[in-house]
Structure formats: structure tokens, C-alpha cells
C-alpha positions as CSV (number, residue, x, y, z in Angstrom):
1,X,75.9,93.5,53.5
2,X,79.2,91.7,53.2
3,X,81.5,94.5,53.9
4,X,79.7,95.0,57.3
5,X,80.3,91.6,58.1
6,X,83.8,91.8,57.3
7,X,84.6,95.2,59.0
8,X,82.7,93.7,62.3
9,X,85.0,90.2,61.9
10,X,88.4,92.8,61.3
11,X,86.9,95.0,64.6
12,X,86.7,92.1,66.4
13,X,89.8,90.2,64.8
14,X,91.6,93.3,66.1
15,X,90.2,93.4,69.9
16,X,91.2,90.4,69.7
17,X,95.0,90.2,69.2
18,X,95.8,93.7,70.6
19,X,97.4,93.7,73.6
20,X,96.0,94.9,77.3
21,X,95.8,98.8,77.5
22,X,97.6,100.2,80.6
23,X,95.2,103.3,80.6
24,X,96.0,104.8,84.5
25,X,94.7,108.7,84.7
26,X,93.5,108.4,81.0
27,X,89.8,108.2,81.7
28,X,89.8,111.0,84.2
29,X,92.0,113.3,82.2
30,X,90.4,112.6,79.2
31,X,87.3,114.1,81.4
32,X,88.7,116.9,82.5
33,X,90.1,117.7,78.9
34,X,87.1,116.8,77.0
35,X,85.3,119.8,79.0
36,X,87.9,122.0,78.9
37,X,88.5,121.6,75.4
38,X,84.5,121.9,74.8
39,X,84.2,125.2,76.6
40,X,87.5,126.4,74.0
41,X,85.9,125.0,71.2
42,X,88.1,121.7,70.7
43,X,86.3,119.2,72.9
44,X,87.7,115.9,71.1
45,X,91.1,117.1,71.2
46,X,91.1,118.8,74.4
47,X,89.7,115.3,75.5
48,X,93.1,113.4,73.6
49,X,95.1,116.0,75.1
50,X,93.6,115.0,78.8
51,X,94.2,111.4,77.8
52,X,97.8,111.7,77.1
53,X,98.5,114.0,80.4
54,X,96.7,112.3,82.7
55,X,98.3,109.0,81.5
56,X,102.0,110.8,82.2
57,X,100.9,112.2,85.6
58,X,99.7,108.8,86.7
59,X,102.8,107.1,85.4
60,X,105.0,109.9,87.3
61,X,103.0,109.3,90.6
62,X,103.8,105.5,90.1
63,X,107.0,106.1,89.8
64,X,107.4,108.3,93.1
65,X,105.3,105.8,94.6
66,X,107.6,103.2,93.9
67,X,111.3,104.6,94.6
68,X,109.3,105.9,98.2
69,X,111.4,104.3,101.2
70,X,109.4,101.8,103.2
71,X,108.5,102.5,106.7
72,X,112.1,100.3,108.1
73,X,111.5,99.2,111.8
């Protein structure tokens, strides 16, 4: 019973000192890789796969998003 208090206090310990997660386009690729990656057979890394290219995508469109010239009058 003590080592499942102690690996809820370290869970929580580490929640608690980790920094925010930027996680833009990760839910929704890891979605969209998750069922692909099911239907080939590989559903969790399919859905790690998603995570990772939905993350650069949304990052890219950020990016284009931010170096788009304002509307100058």
C-alpha cells in the first residue's frame, strides 16, 4: 500500500513542476493517426505519429500566419 501512495505523490509531484504543454494540432492528429494506425494494425503509434505531425503542421500554419502582411490602409 505504500508504494501506491508514493507513485500517486511522484505522479502528482511531477504534474506539478512540469512545464505547460504547447499541444496545437496534437489532439486532432493524434485522432486522425490513432485510426489510421488502427485500421494498419499500429493504432498507438499511428496515434504518436499523428501527434508529432499535427503538432509540426500547426506550428508551420503559425508561422505563415505570423510573417502574413497586415491589411496597410
Amino acid at each position: 500500500m505504500r508504494w501506491v501512495l508514493t507513485a500517486a505523490c511522484a505522479t502528482l509531484l511531477s504534474f506539478a513542476l512540469a512545464p505547460a504543454a504547447d499541444a496545437k494540432g496534437c489532439i486532432k492528429g493524434a485522432i486522425v493517426g490513432g485510426v489510421a494506425g488502427h485500421v494498419a494494425g499500429h493504432g498507438k503509434l499511428g496515434a504518436a505519429a499523428g501527434c508529432v505531425v499535427g503538432h509540426h503542421e500547426a506550428n508551420k500554419a503559425g508561422k505563415a500566419k505570423a510573417q502574413a502582411p497586415s491589411g496597410q490602409k
